[in-house]
C-alpha positions as CSV (number, residue, x, y, z in Angstrom):
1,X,101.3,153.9,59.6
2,X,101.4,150.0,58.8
3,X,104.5,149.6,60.5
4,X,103.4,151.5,63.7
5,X,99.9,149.5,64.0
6,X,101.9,146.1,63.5
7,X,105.1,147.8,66.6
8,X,101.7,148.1,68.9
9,X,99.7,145.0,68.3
10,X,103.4,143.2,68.9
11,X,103.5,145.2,72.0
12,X,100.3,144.2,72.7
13,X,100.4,140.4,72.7
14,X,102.8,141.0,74.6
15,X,101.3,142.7,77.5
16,X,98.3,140.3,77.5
17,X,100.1,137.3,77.1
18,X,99.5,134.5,79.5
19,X,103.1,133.5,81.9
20,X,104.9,130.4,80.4
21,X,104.6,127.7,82.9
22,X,107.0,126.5,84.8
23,X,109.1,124.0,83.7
24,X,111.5,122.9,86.4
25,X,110.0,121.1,89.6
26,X,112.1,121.0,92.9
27,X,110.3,118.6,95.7
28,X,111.4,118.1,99.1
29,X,109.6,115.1,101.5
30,X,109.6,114.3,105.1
31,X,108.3,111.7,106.4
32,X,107.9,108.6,108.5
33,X,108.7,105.1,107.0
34,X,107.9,101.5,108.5
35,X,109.5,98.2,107.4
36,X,107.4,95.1,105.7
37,X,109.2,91.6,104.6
38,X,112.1,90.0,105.6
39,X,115.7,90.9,104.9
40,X,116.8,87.3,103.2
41,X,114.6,84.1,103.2
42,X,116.4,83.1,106.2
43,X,116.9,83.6,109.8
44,X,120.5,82.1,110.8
45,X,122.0,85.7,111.9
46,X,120.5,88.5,114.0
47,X,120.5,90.6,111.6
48,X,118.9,88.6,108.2
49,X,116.0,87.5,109.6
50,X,112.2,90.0,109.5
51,X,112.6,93.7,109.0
52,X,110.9,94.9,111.6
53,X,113.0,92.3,114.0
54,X,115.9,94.6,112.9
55,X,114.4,98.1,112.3
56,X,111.8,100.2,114.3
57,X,111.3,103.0,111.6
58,X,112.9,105.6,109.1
59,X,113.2,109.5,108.7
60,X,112.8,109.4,105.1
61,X,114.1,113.0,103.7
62,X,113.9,113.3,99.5
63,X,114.9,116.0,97.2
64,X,113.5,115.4,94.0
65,X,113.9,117.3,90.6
66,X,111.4,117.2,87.7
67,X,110.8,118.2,84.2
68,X,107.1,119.1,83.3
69,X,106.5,118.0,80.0
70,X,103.0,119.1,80.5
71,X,101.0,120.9,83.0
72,X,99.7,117.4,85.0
73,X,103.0,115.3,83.4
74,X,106.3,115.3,84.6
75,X,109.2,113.5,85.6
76,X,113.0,113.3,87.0
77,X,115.2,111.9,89.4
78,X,115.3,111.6,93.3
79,X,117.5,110.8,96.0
80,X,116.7,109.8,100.0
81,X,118.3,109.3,102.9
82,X,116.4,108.1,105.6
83,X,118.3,107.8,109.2
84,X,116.8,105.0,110.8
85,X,116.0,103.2,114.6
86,X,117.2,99.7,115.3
87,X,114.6,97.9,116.7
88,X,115.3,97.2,120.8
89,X,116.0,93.3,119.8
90,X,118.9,93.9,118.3
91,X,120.3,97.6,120.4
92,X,119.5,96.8,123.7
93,X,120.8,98.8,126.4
94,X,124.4,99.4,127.1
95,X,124.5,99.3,123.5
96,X,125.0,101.8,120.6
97,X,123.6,101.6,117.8
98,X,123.1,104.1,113.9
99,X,121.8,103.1,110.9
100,X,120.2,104.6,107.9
101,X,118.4,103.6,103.7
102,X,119.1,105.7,101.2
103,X,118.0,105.3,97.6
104,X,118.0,106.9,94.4
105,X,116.1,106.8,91.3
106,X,113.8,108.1,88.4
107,X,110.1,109.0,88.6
108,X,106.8,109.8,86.8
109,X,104.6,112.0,88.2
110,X,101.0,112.8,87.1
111,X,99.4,115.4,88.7
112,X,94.9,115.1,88.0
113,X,94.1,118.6,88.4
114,X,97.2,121.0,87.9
115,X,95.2,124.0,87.7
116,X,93.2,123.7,90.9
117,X,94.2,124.6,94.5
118,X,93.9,120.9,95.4
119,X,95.7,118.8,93.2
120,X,95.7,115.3,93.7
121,X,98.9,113.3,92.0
122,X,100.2,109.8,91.7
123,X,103.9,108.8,91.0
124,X,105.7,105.4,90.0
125,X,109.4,105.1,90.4
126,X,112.5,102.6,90.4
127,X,116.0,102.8,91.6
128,X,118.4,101.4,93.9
129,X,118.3,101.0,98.1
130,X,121.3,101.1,100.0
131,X,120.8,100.0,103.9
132,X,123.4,100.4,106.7
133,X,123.0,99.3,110.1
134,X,125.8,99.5,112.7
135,X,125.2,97.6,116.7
136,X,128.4,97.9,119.2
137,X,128.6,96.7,122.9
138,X,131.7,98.7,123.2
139,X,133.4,95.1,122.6
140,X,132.5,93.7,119.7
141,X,131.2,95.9,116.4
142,X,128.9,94.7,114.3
143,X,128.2,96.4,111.1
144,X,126.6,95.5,108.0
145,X,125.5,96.6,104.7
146,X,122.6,96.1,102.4
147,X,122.0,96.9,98.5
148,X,119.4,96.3,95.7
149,X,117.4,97.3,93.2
150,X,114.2,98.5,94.1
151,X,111.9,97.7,92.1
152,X,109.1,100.0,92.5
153,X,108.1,103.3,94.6
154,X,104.0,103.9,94.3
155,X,103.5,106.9,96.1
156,X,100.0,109.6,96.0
157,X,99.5,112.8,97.7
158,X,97.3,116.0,97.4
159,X,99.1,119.4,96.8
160,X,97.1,122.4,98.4
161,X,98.9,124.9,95.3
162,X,99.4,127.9,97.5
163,X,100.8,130.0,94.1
164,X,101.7,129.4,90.7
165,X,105.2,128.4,92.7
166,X,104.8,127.2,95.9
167,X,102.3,123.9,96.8
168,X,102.8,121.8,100.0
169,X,100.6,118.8,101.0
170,X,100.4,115.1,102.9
171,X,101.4,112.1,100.7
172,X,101.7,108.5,101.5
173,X,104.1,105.9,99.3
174,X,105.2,102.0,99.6
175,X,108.8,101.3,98.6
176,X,109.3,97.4,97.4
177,X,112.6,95.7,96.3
178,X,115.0,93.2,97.0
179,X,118.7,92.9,98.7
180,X,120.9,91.6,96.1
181,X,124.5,92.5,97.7
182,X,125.8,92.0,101.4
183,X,128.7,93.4,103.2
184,X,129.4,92.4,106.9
185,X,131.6,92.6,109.7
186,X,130.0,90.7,112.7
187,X,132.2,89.4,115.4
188,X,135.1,89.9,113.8
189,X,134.2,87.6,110.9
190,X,134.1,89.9,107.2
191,X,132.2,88.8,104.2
192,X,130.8,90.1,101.2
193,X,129.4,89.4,98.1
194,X,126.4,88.4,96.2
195,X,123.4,87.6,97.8
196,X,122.6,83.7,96.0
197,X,119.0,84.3,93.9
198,X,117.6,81.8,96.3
199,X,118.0,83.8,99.4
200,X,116.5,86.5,98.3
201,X,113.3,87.8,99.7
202,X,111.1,91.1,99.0
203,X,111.0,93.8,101.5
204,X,109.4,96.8,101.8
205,X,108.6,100.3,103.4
206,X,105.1,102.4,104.1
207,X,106.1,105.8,104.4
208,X,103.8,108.5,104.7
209,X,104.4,112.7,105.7
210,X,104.9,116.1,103.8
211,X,105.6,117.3,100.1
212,X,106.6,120.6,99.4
213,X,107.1,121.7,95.9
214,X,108.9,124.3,94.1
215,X,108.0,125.5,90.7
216,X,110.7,127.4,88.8
């Protein structure tokens, strides 16, 4: 009789145990990003000279993966590539022109009230920006490239948890680093290399859209 009360208090527990919660976190942004700062500290070329001289905006699009140590901690890695609009200085018309910044990274996440429909959450990340930008007149090409640590992404949204796995909301981030390495082809004349310390300046995007999250 022991052994039969123990088999159906088990059972029990069982039955009116709370779900585990989810571990995993799978995030996917869209957005709109604008450039701040200046490309290098100075202006000799088209192209190193004020961001916004040389880009318009971004379509920032980010998967991001997380591991929720707690219910309002957690953190992971993500990765964003952002097509983005060359500014009618530089791709004026006759002319083509592409470009795009992509980045990747780790992240913390905190999220201030995980158990309520509205959740309001802050992150802070780092990782690394790569920017491409490509101009032709359909005689000369001009194409150069971009990369550097970035130094910090700040970003804060409010999730409206629609289920224990599904939450969407706005969010609004600003993405800060420095260009460190260059790679050009403009006119016909290639360089690369290091960018020297003392050309360096600090740039920056403001990006602001959509979150939806995942839990699994």
């Amino acid at each position: 009789m022991r052994t039969t009360g123990s088999a159906l208090v088990f059972a029990a527990a069982l039955v009116l145990a709370h779900p585990a919660e989810a571990q995993v976190a799978i995030d996917l942004k869209v957005g709109y990003g604008l450039p701040m700062g200046d490309v290098l500290t100075f202006g000799g070329s088209d192209f190193f000279g004020p961001m916004n001289d040389i880009w318009s905006g971004e379509i920032p699009v980010e998967v991001a993966g997380r591991y929720r140590f707690s219910p309002s901690f957690s953190a992971g890695i993500y990765f964003q590539y952002d097509p983005a609009m060359i500014a009618p200085r530089l791709c004026a018309s006759g002319m083509t022109c592409s470009g795009y910044d992509m980045r990747a990274g780790v992240e913390a996440v905190y999220g201030f009230l995980p158990d309520r429909f509205l959740n309001p959450w802050v992150s802070v990340g780092t990782g690394w920006e790569w920017t491409n930008l490509h101009v032709t007149d359909n005689i000369l090409t001009n194409t150069v490239n971009f990369s550097g640590w970035e130094y910090f992404n700040v970003q804060a949204g409010l999730d409206f948890q629609l289920s224990k796995t599904f939450a969407i909301g706005p969010y609004v981030g600003y993405f800060g680093g420095s260009y460190t390495s260059l790679s050009a082809d403009i006119s016909g004349t290639t360089e690369s290399g290091t960018i020297a310390s003392e050309f360096r300046a600090f740039h920056g995007w403001i990006q602001f859209g959509a979150k939806g999250t995942v839990n699994l």
